[in-house]
C-alpha positions as CSV (number, residue, x, y, z in Angstrom):
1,X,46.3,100.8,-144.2
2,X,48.6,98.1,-142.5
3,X,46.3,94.9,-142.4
4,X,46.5,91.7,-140.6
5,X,44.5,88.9,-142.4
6,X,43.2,85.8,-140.2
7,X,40.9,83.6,-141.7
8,X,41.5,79.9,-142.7
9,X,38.9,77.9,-145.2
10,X,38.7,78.4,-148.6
11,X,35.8,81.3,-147.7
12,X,38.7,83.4,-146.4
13,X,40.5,83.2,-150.0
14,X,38.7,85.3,-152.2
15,X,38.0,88.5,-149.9
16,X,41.8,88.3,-149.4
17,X,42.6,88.1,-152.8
18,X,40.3,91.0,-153.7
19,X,42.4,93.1,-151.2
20,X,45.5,92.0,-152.8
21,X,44.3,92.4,-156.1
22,X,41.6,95.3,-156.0
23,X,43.0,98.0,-153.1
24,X,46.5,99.6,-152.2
25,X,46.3,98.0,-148.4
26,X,49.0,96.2,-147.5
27,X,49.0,93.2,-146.3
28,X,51.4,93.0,-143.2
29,X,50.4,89.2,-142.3
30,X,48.3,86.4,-142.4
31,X,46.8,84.4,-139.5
32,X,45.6,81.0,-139.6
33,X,45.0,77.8,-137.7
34,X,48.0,75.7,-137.9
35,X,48.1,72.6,-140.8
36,X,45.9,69.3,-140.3
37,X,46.3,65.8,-141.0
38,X,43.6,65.5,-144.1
39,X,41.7,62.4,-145.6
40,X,42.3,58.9,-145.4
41,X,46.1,58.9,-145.2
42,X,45.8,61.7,-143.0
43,X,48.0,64.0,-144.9
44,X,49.4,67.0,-143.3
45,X,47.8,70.1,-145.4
46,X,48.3,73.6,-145.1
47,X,44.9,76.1,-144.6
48,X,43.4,77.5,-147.9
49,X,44.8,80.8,-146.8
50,X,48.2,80.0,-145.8
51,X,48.3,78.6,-149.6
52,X,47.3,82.2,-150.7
53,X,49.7,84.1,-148.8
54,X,52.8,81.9,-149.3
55,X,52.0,82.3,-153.3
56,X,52.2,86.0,-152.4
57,X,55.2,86.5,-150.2
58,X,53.2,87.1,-147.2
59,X,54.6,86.0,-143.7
60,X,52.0,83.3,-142.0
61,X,51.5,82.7,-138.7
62,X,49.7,79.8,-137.1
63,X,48.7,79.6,-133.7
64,X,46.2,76.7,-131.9
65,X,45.3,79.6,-129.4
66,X,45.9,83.1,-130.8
67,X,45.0,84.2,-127.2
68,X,47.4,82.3,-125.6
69,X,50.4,82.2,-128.5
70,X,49.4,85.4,-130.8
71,X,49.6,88.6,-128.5
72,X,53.0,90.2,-128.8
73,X,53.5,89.2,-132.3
74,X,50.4,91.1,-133.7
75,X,51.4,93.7,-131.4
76,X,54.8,94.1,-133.3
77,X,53.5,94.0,-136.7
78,X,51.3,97.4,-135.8
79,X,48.3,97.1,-137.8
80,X,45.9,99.6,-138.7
81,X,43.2,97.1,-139.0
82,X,43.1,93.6,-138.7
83,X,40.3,91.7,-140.6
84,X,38.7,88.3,-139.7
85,X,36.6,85.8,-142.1
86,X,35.9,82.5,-141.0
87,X,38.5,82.3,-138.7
88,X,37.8,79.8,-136.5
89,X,39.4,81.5,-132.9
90,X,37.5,83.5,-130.5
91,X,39.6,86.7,-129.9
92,X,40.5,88.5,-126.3
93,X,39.6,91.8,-125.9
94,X,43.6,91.9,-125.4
95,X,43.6,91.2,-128.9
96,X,40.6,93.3,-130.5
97,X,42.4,95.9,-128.9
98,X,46.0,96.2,-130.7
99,X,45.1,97.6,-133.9
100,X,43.4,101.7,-134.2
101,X,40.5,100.5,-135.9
102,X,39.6,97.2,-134.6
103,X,39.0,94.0,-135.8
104,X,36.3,93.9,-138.4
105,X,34.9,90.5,-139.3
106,X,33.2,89.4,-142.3
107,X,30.0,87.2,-141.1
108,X,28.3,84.9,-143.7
109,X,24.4,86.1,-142.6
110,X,22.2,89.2,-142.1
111,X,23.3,89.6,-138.5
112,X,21.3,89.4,-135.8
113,X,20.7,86.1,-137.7
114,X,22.8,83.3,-137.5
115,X,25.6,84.5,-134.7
116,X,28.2,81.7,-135.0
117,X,29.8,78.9,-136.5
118,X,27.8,77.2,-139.7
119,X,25.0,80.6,-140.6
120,X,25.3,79.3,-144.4
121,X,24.4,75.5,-143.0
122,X,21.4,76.9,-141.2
123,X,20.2,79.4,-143.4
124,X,19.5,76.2,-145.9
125,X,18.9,73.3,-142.7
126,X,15.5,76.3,-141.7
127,X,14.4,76.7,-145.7
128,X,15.2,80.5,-145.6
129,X,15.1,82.2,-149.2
130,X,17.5,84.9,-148.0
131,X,20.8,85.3,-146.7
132,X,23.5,87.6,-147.2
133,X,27.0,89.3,-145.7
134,X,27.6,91.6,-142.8
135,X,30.9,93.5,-142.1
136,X,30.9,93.9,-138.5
137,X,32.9,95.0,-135.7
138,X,34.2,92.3,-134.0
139,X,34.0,92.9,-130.0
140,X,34.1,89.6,-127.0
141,X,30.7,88.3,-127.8
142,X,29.9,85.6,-130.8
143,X,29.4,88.3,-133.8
144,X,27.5,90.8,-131.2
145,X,29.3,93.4,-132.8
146,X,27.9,97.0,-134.6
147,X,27.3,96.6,-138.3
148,X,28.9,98.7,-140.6
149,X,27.7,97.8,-143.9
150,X,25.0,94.5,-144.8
151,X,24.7,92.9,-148.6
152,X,21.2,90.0,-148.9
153,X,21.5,87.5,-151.0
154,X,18.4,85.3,-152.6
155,X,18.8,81.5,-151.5
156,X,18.0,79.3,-154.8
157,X,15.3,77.0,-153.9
158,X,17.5,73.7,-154.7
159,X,21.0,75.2,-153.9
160,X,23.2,73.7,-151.7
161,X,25.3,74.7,-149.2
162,X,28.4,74.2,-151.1
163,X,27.1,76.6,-153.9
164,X,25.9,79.3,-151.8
165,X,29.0,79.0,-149.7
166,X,30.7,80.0,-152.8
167,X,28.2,83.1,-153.7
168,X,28.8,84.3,-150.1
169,X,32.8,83.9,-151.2
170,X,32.6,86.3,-154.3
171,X,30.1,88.5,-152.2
172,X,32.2,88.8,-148.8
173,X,35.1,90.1,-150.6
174,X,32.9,92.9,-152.5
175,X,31.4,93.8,-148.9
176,X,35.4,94.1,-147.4
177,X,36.4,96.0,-150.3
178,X,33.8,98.9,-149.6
179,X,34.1,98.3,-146.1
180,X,37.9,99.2,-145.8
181,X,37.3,102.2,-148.2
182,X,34.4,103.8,-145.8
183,X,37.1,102.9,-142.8
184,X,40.3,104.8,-144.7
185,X,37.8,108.0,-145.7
186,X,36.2,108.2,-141.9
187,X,32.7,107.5,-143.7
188,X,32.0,104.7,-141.7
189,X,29.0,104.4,-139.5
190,X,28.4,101.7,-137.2
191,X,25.0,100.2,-135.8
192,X,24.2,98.3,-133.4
193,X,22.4,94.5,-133.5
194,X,19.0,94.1,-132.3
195,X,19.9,91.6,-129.7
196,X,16.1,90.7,-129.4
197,X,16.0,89.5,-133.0
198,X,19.8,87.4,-133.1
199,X,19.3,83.5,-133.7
200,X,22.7,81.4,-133.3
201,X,23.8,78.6,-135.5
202,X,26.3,75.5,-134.0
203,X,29.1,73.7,-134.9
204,X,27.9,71.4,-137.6
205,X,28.3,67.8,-136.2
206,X,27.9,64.7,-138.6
207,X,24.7,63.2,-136.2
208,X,22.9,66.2,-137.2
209,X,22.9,65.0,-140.7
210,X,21.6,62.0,-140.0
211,X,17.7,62.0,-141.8
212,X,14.5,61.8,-139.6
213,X,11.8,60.5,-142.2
214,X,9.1,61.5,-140.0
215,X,9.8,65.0,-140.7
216,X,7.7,67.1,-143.7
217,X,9.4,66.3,-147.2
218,X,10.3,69.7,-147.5
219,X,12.4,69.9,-144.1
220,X,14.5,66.5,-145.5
221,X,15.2,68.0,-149.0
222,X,16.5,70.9,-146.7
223,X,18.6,69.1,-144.8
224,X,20.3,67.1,-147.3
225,X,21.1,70.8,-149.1
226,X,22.4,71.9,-146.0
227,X,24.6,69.2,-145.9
228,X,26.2,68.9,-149.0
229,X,28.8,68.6,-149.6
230,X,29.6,68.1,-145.8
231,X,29.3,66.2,-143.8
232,X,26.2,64.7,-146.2
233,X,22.9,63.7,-145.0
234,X,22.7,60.0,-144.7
235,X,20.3,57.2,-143.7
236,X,20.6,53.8,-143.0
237,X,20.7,50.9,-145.8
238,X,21.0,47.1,-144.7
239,X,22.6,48.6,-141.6
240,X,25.2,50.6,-143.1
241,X,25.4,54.3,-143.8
242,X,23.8,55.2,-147.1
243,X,24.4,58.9,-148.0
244,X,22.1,61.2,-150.3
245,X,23.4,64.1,-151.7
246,X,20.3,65.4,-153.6
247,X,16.5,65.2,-153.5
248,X,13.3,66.5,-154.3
249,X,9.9,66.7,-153.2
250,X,7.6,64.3,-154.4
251,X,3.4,64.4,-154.1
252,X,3.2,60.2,-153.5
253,X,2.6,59.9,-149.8
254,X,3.3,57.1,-147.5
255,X,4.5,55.7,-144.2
256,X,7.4,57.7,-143.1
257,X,11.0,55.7,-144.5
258,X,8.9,53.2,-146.8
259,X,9.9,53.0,-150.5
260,X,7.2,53.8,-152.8
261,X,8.5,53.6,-156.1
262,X,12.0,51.9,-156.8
263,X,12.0,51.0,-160.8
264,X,13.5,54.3,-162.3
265,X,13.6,56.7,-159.2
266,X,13.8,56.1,-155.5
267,X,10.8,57.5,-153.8
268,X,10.8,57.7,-149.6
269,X,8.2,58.4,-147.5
270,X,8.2,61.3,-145.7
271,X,5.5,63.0,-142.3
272,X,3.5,64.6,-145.2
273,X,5.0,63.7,-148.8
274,X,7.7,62.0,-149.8
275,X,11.4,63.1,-151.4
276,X,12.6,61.4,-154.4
277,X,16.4,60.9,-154.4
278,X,18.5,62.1,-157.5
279,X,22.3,61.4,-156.2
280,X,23.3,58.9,-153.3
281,X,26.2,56.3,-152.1
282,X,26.2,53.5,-150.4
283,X,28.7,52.3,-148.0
284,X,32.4,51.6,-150.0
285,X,30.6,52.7,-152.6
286,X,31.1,55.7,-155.3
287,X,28.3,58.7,-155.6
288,X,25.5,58.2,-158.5
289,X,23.2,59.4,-160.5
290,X,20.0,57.9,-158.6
291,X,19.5,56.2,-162.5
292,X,23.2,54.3,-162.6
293,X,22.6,53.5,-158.6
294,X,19.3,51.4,-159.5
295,X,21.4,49.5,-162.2
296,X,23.1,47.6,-159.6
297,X,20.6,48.0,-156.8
298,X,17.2,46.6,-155.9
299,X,14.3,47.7,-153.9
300,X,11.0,46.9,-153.1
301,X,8.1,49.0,-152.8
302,X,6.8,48.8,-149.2
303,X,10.3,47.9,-147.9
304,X,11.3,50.9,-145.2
305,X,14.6,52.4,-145.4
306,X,16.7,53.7,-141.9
């Protein structure tokens, strides 16, 4: 089949390489969002995917609005399928129209759960032990569309969102690898989503990482996994923003943001427990061990942090 590619982070890579690599579609295009300025010195970088496909030969095409710039020239490539993952565009029905079989879009959650943006984020942020891959058919609404195939996937209990963004990765491209194979045999068999059961998931903003110590231990050690390694769950320290990348639950209990124990771990007070930090960085600082921080760093017990 005659496939156009859109996706954009580095989520999007693997499924296409597995396409590239694993299948005898061909790749007619890819579609991407177009290069941003990155890091301090704002340096103008090109999308994960766009890397990928220029490696490969691949034409790329970059549009801010695919509705508004994209129409005619997806129309004249003639696609058989086109394929979304982690794009980052909303679609026109225009659009989801051009190709025979649709656009099929590979969701990182066991849709109904988690329509939208960040599903890995809040799969961790609302201590779920389970997540996992849909390939879906992408129609107007915010991944409304019928499933065609689901794969779950067990959530570690201290995992991060970096490191089951990556699991999702490896297990995405398996899940669009069978997918297109059902599709090219006429085996496929699409169903619809319970709309009573969906839950959504927002753009991730960095406020939402700020910590709430009057929240269950449990909940804070969630959020900080949820948020690494972006944008990082931080607190306040002497007024300035004092990140922390890893924690764990801790049995001491305490006013919510007071430091319990500060000789050779950082213990903070949390609604029920308390968390104690294992990695963290303080403003214009560098990230530590929670040992090498407490070198150079001294607290006192009672003291309240944020």
């Amino acid at each position: 089949m005659r496939i156009v590619y859109l996706g954009t982070p580095d989520f999007a890579v693997l499924p296409l390489e597995k396409i590239l690599n694993e299948t005898s579609h061909e790749v007619v295009a890819v579609v991407t969002n177009p290069d941003r300025p990155v890091g301090r010195k704002q340096i103008l970088t090109a999308p994960p995917v766009k890397k990928v496909a220029l490696k490969r030969g691949i034409p790329v095409l970059q549009y801010e609005k695919i509705r508004l710039e994209g129409v005619e020239d997806l129309k004249n490539l003639k696609p058989d399928i086109m394929i979304t993952c982690a794009f980052g565009q909303i679609l026109s029905q225009e659009i989801l129209d051009i190709a025979p079989f649709g656009v099929i879009n590979i969701h990182a959650s066991l849709l109904p759960a988690y329509r939208g943006a960040s599903p890995i984020h809040f799969a961790i942020l609302n201590g779920e032990n389970e997540t996992g891959i849909t390939i879906m058919k992408t129609d107007v609404g915010i991944d409304t569309g019928d499933i065609l195939l689901q794969q779950s996937l067990k959530i570690g209990d201290d995992e991060t969102c970096g490191e089951l963004f990556d699991r999702l990765s490896v297990l995405g491209a398996d899940c669009i690898v069978k997918a297109l194979d059902l599709i090219e045999k006429g085996q496929a068999k699409f169903v619809k989503q319970d709309d009573e059961k969906a839950s959504h998931s927002k753009i991730i903003r960095k406020e939402m990482a700020l910590i709430d110590w009057s929240k269950p231990a449990q909940d804070v050690v969630n959020q900080i996994r949820a948020f690494n390694p972006a944008p990082v769950a931080f607190t306040y320290l002497n007024g300035q923003p004092f990140k922390i990348y890893s924690a764990k639950v801790c049995d001491l209990s305490g006013k919510a943001g007071e430091i319990l124990r500060a000789d050779n771990e950082l213990v903070i007070g949390c609604a029920d427990k308390s968390i104690s930090l294992i990695k963290v960085q303080k403003a214009g600082g560098n990230a530590l061990e929670i040992a090498d921080f407490l070198r150079g760093n001294k607290f006192n017990v009672g003291d309240l942090i944020g």
